[in-house]
LUMPA-52356 format. One record per residue (C-alpha): residue in one letter; chain; x, y, z. Coordinates in pm, 1 decimal. Layout:
{r->A | c->A | x->X | y->Y | z->Z} $
...
REM end
This chain:
{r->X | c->A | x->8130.2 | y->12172.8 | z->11468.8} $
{r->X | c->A | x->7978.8 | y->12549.9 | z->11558.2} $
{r->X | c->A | x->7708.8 | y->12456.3 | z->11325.9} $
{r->X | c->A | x->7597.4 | y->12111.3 | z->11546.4} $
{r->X | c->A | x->7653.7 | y->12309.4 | z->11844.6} $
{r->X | c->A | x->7407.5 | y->12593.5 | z->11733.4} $
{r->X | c->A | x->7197.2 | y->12335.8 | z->11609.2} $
{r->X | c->A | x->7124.2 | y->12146.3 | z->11961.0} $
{r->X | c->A | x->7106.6 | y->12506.4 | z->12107.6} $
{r->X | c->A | x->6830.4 | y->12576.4 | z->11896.7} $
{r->X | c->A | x->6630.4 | y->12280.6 | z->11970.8} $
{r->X | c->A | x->6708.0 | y->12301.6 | z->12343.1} $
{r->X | c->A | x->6562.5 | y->12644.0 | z->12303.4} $
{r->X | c->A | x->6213.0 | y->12523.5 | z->12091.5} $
{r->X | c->A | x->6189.5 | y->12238.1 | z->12383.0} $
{r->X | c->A | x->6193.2 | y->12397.3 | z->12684.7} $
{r->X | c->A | x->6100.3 | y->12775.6 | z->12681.5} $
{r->X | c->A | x->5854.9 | y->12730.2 | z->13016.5} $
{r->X | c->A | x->6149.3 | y->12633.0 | z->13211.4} $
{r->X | c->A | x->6348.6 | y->12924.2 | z->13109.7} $
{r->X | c->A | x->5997.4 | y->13159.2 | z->13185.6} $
{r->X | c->A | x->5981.9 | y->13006.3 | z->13494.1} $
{r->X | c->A | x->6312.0 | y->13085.5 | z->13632.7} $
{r->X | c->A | x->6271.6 | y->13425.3 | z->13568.8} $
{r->X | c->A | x->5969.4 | y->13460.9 | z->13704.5} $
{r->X | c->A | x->5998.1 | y->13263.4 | z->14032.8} $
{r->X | c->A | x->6070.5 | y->13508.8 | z->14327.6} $
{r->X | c->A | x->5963.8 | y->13459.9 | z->14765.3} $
{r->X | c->A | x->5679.5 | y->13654.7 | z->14923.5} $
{r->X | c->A | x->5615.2 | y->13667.9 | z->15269.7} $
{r->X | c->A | x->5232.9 | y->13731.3 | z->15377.0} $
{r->X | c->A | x->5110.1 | y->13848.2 | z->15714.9} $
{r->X | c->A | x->4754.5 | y->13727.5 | z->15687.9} $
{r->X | c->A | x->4480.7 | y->13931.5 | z->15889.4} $
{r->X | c->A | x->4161.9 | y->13978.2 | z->15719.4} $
{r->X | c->A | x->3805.5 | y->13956.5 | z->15861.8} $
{r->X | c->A | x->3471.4 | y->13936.3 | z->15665.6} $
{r->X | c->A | x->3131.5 | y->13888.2 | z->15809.6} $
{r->X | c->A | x->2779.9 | y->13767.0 | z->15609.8} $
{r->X | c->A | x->2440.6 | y->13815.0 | z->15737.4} $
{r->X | c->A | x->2295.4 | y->13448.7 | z->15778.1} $
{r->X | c->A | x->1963.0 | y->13298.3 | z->15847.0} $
{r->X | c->A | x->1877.8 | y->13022.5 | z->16082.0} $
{r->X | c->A | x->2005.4 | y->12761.5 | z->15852.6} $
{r->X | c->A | x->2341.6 | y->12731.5 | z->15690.3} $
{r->X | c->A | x->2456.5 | y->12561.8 | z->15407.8} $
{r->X | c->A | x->2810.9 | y->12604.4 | z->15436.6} $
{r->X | c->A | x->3079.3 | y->12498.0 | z->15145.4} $
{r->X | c->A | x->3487.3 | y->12527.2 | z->15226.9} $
{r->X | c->A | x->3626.8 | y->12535.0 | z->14848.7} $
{r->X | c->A | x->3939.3 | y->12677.1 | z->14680.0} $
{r->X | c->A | x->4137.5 | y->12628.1 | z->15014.5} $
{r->X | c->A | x->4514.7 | y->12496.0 | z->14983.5} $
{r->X | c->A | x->4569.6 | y->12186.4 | z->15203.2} $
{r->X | c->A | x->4848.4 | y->12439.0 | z->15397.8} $
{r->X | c->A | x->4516.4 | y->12589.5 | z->15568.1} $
{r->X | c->A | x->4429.2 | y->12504.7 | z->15881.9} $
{r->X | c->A | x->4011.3 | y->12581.9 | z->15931.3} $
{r->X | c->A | x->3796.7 | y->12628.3 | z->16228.6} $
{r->X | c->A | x->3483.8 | y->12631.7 | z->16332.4} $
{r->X | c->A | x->3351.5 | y->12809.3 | z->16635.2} $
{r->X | c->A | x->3054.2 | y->13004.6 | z->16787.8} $
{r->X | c->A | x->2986.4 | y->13368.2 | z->16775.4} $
{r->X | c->A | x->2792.5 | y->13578.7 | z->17042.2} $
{r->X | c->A | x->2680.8 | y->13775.3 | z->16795.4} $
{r->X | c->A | x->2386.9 | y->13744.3 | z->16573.6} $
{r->X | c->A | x->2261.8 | y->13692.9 | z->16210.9} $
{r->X | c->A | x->2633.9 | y->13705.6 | z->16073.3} $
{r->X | c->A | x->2911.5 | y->13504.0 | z->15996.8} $
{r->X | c->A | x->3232.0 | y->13624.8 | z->16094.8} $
{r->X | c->A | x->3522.4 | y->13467.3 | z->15865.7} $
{r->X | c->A | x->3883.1 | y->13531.8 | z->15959.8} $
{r->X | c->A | x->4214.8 | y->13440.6 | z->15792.0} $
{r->X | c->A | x->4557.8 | y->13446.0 | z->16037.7} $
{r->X | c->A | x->4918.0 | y->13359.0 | z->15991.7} $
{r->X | c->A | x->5218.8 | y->13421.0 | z->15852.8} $
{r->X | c->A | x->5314.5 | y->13265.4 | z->15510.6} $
{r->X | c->A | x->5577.7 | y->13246.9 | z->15261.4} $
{r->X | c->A | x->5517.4 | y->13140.7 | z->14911.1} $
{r->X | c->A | x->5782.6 | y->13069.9 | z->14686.8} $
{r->X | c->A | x->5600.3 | y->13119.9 | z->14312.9} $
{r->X | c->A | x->5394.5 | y->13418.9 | z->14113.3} $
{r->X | c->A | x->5122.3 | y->13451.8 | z->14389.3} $
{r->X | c->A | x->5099.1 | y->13842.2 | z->14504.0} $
{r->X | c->A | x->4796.1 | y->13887.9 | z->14739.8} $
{r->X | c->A | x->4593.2 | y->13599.6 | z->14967.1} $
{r->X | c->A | x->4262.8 | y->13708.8 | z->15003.9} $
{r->X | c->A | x->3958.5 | y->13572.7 | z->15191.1} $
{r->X | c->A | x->3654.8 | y->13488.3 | z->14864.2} $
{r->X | c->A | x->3267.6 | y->13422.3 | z->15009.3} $
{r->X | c->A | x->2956.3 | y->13416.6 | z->14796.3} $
{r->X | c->A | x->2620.7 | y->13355.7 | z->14916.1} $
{r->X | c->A | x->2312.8 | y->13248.3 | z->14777.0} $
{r->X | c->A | x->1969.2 | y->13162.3 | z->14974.3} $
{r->X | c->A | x->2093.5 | y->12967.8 | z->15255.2} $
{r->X | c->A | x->2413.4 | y->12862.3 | z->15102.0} $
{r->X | c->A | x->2741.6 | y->13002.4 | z->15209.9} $
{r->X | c->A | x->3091.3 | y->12938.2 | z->14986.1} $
{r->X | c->A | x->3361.9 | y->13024.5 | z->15176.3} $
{r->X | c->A | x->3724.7 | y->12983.8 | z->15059.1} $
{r->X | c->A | x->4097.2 | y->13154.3 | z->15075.2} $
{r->X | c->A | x->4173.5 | y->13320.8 | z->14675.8} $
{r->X | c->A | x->4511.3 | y->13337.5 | z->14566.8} $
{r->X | c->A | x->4577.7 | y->13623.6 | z->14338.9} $
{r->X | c->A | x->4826.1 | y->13673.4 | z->14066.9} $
{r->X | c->A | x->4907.1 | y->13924.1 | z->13801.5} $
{r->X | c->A | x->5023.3 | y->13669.1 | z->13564.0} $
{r->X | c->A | x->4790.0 | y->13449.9 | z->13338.6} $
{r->X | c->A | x->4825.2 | y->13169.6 | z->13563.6} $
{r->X | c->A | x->4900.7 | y->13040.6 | z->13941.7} $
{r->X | c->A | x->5202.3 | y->12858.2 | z->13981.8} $
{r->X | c->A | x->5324.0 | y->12725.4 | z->14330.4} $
{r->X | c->A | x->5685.4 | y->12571.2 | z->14360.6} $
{r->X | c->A | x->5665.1 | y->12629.6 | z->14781.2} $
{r->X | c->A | x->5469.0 | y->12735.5 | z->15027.2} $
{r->X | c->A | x->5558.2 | y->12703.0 | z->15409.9} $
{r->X | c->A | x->5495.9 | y->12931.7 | z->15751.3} $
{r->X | c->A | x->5693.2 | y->13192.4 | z->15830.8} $
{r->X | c->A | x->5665.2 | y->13172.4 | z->16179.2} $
{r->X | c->A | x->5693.5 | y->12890.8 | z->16464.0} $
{r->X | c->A | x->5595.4 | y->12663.5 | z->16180.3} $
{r->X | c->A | x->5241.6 | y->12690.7 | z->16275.5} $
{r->X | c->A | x->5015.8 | y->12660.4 | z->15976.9} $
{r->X | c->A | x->4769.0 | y->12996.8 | z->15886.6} $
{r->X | c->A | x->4427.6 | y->12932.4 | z->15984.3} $
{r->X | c->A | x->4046.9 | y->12996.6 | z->15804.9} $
{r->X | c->A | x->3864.0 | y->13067.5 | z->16111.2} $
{r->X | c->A | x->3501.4 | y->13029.3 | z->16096.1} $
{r->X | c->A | x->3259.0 | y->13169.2 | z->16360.7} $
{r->X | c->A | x->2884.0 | y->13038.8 | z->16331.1} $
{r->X | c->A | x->2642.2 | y->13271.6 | z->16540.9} $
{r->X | c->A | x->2489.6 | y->13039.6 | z->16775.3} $
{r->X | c->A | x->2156.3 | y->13239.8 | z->16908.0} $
{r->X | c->A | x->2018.3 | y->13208.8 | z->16584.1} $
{r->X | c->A | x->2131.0 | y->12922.0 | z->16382.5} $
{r->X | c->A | x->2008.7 | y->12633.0 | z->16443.0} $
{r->X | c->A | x->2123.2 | y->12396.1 | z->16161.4} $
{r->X | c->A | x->2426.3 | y->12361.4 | z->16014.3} $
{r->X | c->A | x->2547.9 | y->12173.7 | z->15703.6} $
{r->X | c->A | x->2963.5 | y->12130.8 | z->15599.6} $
{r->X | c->A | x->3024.4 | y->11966.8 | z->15280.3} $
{r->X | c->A | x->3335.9 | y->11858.8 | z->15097.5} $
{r->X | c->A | x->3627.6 | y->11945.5 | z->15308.6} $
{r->X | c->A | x->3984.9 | y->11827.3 | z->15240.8} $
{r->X | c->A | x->4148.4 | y->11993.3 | z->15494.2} $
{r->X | c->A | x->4179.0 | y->11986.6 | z->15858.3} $
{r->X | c->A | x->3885.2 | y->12058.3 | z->16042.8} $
{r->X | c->A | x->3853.0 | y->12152.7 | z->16372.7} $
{r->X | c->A | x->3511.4 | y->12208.4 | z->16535.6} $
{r->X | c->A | x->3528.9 | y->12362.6 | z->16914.8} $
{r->X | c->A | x->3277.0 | y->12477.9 | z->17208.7} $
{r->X | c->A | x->2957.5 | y->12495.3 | z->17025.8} $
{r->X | c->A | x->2695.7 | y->12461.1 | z->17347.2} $
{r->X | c->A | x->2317.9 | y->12560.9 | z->17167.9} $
{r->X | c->A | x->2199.4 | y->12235.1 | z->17060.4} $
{r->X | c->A | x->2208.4 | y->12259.9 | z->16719.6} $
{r->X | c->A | x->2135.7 | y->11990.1 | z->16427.0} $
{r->X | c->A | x->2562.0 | y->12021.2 | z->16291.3} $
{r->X | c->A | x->2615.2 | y->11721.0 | z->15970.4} $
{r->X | c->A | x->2950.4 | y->11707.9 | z->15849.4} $
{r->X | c->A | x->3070.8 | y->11530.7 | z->15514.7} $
{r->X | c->A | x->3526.6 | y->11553.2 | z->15468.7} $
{r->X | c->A | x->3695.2 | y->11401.3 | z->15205.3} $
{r->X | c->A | x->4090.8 | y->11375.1 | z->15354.0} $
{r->X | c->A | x->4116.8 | y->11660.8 | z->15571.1} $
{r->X | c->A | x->4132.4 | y->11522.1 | z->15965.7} $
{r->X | c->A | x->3813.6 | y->11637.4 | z->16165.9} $
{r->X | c->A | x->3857.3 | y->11723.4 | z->16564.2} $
{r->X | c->A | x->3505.3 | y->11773.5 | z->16813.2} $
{r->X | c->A | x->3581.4 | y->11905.2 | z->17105.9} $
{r->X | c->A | x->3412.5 | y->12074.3 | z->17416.0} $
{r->X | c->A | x->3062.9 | y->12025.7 | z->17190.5} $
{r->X | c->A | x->2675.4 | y->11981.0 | z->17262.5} $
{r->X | c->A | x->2457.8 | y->11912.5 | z->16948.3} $
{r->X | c->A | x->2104.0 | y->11779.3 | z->16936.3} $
{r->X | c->A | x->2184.8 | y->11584.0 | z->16584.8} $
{r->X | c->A | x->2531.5 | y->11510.6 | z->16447.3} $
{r->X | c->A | x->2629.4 | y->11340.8 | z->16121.8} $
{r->X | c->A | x->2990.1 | y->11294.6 | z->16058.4} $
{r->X | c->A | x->3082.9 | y->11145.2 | z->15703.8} $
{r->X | c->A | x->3426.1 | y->11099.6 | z->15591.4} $
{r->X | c->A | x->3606.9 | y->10933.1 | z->15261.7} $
{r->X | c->A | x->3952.4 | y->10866.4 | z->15453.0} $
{r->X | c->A | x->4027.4 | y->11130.5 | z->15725.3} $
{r->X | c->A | x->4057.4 | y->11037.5 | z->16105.7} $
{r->X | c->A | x->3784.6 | y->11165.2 | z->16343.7} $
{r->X | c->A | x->3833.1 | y->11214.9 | z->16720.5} $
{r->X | c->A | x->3556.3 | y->11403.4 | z->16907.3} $
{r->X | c->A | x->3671.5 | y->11443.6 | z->17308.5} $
{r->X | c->A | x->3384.1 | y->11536.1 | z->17557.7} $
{r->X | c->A | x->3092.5 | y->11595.8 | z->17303.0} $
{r->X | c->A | x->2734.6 | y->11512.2 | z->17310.7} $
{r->X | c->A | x->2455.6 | y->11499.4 | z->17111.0} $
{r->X | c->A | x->2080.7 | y->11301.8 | z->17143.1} $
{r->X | c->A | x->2140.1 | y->11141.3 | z->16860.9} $
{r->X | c->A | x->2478.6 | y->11041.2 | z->16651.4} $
{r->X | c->A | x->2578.8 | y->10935.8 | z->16329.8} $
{r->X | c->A | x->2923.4 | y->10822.8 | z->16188.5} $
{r->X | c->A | x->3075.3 | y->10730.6 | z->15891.4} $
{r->X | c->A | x->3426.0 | y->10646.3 | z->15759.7} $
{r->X | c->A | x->3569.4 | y->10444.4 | z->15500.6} $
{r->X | c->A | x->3887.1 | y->10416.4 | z->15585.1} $
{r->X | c->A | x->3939.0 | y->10664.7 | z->15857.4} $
{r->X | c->A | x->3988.7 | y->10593.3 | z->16262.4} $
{r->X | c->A | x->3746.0 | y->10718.2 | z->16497.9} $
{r->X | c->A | x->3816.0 | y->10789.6 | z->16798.9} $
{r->X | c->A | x->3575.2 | y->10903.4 | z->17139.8} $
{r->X | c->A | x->3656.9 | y->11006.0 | z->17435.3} $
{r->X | c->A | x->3393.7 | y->11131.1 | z->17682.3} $
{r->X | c->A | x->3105.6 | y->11103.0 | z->17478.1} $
{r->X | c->A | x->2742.7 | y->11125.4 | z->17523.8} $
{r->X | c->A | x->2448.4 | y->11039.3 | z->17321.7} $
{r->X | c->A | x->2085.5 | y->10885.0 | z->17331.3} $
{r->X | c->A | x->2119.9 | y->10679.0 | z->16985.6} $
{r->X | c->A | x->2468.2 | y->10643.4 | z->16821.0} $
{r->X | c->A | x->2537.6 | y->10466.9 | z->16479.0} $
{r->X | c->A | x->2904.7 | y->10412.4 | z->16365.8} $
{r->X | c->A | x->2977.6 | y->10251.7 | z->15977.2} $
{r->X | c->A | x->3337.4 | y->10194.2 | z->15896.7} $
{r->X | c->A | x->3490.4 | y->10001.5 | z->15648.0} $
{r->X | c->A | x->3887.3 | y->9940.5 | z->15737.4} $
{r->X | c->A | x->3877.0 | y->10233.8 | z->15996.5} $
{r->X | c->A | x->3968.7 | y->10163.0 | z->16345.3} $
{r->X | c->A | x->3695.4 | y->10249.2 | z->16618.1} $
{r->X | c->A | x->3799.7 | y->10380.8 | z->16987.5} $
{r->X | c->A | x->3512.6 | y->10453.2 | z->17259.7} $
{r->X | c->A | x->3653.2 | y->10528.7 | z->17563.7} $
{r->X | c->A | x->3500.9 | y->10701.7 | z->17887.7} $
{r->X | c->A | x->3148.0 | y->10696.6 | z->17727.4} $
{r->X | c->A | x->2788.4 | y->10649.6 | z->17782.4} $
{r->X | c->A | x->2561.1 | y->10599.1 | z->17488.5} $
{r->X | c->A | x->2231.8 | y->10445.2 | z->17580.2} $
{r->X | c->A | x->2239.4 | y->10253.3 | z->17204.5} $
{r->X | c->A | x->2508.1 | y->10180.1 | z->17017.6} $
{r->X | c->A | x->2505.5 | y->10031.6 | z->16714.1} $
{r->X | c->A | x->2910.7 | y->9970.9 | z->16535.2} $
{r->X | c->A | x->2955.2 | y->9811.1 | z->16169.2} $
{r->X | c->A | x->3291.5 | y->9747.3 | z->16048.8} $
{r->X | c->A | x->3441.1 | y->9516.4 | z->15803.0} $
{r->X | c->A | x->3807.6 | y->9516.3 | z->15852.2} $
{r->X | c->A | x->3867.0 | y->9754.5 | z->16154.1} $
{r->X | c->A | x->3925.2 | y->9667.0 | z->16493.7} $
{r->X | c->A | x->3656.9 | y->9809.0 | z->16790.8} $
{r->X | c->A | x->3774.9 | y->9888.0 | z->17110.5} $
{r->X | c->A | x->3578.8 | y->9995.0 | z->17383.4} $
{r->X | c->A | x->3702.5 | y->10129.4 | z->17768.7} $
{r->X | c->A | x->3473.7 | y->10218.4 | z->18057.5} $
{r->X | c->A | x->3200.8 | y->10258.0 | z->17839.2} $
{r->X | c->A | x->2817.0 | y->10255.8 | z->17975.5} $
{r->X | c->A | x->2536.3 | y->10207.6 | z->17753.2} $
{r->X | c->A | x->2171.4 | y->9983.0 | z->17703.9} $
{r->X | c->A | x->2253.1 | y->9853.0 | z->17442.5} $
{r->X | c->A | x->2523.5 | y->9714.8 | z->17196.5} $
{r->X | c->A | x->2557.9 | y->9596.4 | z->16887.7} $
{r->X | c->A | x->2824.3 | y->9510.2 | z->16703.1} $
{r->X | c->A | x->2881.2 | y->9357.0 | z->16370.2} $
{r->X | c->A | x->3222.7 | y->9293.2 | z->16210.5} $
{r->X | c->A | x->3350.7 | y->9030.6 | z->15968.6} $
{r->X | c->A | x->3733.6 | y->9030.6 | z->16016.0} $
{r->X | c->A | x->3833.7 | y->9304.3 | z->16252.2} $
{r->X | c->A | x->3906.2 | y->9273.4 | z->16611.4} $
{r->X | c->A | x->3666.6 | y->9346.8 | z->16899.7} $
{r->X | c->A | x->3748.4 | y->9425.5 | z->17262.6} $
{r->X | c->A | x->3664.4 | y->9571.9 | z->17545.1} $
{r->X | c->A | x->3813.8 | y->9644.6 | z->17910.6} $
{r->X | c->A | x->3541.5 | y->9780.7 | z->18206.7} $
{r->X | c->A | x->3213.3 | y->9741.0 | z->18037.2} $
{r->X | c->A | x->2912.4 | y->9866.3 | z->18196.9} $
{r->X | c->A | x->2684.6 | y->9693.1 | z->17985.0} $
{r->X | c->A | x->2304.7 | y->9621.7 | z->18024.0} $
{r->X | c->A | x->2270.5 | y->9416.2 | z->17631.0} $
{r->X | c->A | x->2495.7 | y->9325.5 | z->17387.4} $
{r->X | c->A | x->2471.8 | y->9136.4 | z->17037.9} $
{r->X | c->A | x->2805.3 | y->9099.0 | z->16927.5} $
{r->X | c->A | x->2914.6 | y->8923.1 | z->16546.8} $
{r->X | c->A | x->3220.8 | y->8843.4 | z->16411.6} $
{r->X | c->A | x->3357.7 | y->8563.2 | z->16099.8} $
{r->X | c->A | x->3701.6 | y->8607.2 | z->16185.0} $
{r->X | c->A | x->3794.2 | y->8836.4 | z->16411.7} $
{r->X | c->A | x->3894.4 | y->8765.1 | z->16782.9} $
{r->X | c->A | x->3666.2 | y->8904.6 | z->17086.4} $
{r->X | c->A | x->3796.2 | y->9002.1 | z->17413.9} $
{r->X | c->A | x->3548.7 | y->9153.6 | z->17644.6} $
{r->X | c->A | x->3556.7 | y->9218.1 | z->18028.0} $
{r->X | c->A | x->3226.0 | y->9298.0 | z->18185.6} $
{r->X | c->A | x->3218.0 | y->9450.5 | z->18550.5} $
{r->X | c->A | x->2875.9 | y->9519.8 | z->18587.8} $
{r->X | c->A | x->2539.1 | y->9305.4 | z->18590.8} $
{r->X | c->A | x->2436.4 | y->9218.4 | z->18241.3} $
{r->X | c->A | x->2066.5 | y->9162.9 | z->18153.0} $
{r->X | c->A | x->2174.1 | y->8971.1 | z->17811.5} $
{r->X | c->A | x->2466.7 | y->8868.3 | z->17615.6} $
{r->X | c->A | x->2508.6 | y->8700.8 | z->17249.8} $
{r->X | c->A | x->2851.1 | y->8660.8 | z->17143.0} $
{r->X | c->A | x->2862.8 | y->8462.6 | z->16765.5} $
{r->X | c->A | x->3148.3 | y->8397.4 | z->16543.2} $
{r->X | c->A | x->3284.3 | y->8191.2 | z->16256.4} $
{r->X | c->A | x->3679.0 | y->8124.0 | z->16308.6} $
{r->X | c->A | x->3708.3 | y->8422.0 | z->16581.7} $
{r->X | c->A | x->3847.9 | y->8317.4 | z->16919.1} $
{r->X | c->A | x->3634.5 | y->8411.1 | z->17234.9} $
{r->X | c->A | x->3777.5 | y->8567.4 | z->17573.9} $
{r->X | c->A | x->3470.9 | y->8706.9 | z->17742.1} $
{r->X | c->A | x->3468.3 | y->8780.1 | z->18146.0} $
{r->X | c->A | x->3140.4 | y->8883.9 | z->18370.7} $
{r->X | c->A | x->3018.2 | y->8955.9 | z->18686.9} $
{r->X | c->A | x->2987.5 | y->8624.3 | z->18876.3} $
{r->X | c->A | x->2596.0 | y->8521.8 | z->18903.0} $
{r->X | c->A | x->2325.1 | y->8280.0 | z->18825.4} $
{r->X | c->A | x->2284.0 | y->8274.3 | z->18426.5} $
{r->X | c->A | x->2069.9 | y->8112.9 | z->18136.2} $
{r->X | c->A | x->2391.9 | y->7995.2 | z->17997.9} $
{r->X | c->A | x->2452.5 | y->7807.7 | z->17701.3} $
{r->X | c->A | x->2817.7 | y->7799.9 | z->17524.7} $
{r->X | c->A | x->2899.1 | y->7634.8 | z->17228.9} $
{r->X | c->A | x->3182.9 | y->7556.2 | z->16997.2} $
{r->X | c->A | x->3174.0 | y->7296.2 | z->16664.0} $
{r->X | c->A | x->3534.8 | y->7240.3 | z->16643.8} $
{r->X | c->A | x->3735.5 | y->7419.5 | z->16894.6} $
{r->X | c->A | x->3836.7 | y->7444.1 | z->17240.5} $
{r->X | c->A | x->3649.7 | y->7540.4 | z->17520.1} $
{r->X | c->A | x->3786.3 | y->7678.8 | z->17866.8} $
{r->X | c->A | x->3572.7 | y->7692.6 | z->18108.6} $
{r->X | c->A | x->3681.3 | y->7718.4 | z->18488.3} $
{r->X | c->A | x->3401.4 | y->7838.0 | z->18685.5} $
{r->X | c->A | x->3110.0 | y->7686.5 | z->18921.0} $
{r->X | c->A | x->2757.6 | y->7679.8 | z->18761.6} $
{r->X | c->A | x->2451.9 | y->7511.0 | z->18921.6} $
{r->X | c->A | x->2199.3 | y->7328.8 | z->18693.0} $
{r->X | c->A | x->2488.5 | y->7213.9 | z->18433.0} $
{r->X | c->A | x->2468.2 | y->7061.7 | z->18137.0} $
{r->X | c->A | x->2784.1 | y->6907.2 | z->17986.9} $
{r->X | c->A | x->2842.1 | y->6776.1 | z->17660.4} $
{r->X | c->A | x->3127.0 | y->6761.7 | z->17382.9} $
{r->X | c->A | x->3212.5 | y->7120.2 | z->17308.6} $
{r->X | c->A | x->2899.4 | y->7250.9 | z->17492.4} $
{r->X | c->A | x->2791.6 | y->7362.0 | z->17853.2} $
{r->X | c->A | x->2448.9 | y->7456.0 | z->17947.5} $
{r->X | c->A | x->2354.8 | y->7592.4 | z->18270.6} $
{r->X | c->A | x->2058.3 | y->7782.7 | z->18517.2} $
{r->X | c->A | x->1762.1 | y->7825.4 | z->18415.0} $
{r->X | c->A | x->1446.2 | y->7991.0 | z->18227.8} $
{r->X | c->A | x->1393.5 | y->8321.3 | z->18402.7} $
{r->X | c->A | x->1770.7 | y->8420.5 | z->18432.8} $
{r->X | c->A | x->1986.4 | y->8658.6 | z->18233.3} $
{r->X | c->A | x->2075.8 | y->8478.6 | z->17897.5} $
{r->X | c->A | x->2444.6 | y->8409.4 | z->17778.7} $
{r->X | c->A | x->2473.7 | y->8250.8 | z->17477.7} $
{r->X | c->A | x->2842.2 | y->8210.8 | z->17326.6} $
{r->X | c->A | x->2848.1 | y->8017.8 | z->17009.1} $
{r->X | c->A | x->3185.5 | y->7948.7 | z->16766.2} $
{r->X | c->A | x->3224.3 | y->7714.6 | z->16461.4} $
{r->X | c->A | x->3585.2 | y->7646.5 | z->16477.6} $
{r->X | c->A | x->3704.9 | y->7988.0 | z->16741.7} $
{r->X | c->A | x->3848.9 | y->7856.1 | z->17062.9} $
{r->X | c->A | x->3628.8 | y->8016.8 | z->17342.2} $
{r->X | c->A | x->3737.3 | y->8140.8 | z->17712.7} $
{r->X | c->A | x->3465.4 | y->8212.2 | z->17976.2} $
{r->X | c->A | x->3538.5 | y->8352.1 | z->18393.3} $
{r->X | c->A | x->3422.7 | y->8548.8 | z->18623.4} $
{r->X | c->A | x->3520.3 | y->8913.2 | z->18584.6} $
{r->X | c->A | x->3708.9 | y->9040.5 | z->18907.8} $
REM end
């Protein structure tokens, strides 16, 4: 018996030595984090966030002062592992800037069991300040944590590419944006820029006072929100997301979608092309439109405008159509009205087997 017991001891021994390392080696830290580094910079940055845990917070603000970048790390954290000093790593080369957070350890490797903030359970923040009198193009690539990008007012050309980490734009004015993103939510809240790209695979968007002379949005299943907005033209592609627009003012919209959802509440709307297969449409006009073409495959129609003469034509194959208001010049046939005449704003409304609503908006 002492034999077989001695026996499993030794192979529960042979097995498992890390575990019994590891115990005696894990031990808490606490880390007040205050560290500042700055990097003379040209007028264009190239600027890579690497090596950063997910725990991080990062920020990205202007500087008054010029030809550096100041990089800060703040907060209190407590690590539960075989880390012994946080410290802030950069490396630059030409116009490219690496900037990340290096975990140090005197053992062979890093090892992490926890890692939370010691203080009001507010995360420790990489704080990034860009020197706006001089730079006047910056790039951010790969970024997998939360982002937050606040009260940059020069003008500059800003593209942005994240891969999870959430990205916030507020309080902004840029001459060129580009915002990419893998599946990380967007929201940008009184920002403008001249011209406006977006990007998202599966990631929401949301805007809310936003201004721009060109805008571009391309979203797979992400959700798109534009709300108290004026974009001269807009241009939205989505497959599976739903697009919802409020008190937005523009020239021009288009909007292409194949099974996602489309509506709008107080549109101030001059154009819009509109395209669904599936998805339902829901749009209330308040002001004079110049054009509108609504078409879609099985998507049901609910479209209200401003009460005037049109070049109306509304069609459905095989469903129903609802339509209670007084036209002059009308054409009525199965499934189809025509009204008014050459010269006056078009409305064409066409359906193969959506159900389509038309009134006056009030």
């Amino acid at each position: 018996m002492v034999k077989r017991v001695f026996y499993f001891l030794t192979i529960f021994l042979l097995l498992f030595p890390t575990f019994t390392v590891a115990k005696r080696k894990e031990k808490k830290k606490k880390f007040h984090l205050n560290e500042v580094k700055e990097i003379p910079v040209g007028e264009n940055i190239k600027l890579k966030i690497e090596d950063v845990s997910s725990f991080f917070d990062i920020s990205l603000k202007p500087s008054l002062e010029e030809g550096k970048v100041r990089v800060e790390l703040i907060g209190d954290l407590e690590i539960c592992g075989n880390v012994d000093d946080i410290k802030i790593f950069t490396d630059k080369s030409g116009d490219t800037l690496k900037v990340g957070v290096k975990l140090f350890s005197h053992g062979d490797s890093i090892w992490i069991k926890w890692m939370k903030s010691s203080l009001l359970h507010k995360s420790p923040t990489l704080k990034i300040f860009i020197p706006e009198k001089n730079v006047r193009r910056v790039d951010v690539k790969d970024v997998s944590n939360d982002l937050k990008v606040i009260d940059f007012s020069n003008g500059m050309e800003f593209n942005l590419k994240t891969t999870s980490g959430d990205l916030t734009i507020e309080n902004s004015k840029f001459s060129i944006l580009n915002l990419k993103s893998v599946s990380g939510d967007m929201t940008l809240n009184t920002v403008s820029s001249k011209k406006m790209g977006i990007s998202s695979s599966s990631g929401n968007i949301t805007l809310k006072n936003v201004s721009s002379d060109d805008m571009k949005f391309l979203t797979s299943s992400g959700d798109c929100s534009i709300e108290n907005s004026q974009i001269k033209f807009l241009h939205i592609e989505t497959s599976s997301g739903d697009v919802e627009m409020v008190d937005l003012t523009s020239n021009s919209l288009d909007v292409d979608t194949t099974s996602g959802e489309c509506k709008g509440e107080d549109l101030h709307i001059a154009n819009s092309n509109i395209t669904t297969s599936s998805g339902d449409m829901a749009l209330r006009y308040v002001s004079d439109i110049n054009s509108l073409s609504i078409n879609s495959v099985s998507g049901s129609v609910d479209v209200a405008i401003p009460e005037r003469e049109y070049h109306m034509k509304v069609k459905t194959t095989t469903g129903d159509l609802e339509f209670n208001v007084r036209l002059n010049n009308v054409l009525v046939k199965k499934n189809f009205i025509e009204c008014g005449m050459e010269g006056e704003p078009p409305v064409n409304i066409r359906t193969i087997s959506g159900d389509i609503k038309f009134k006056w908006s009030k």
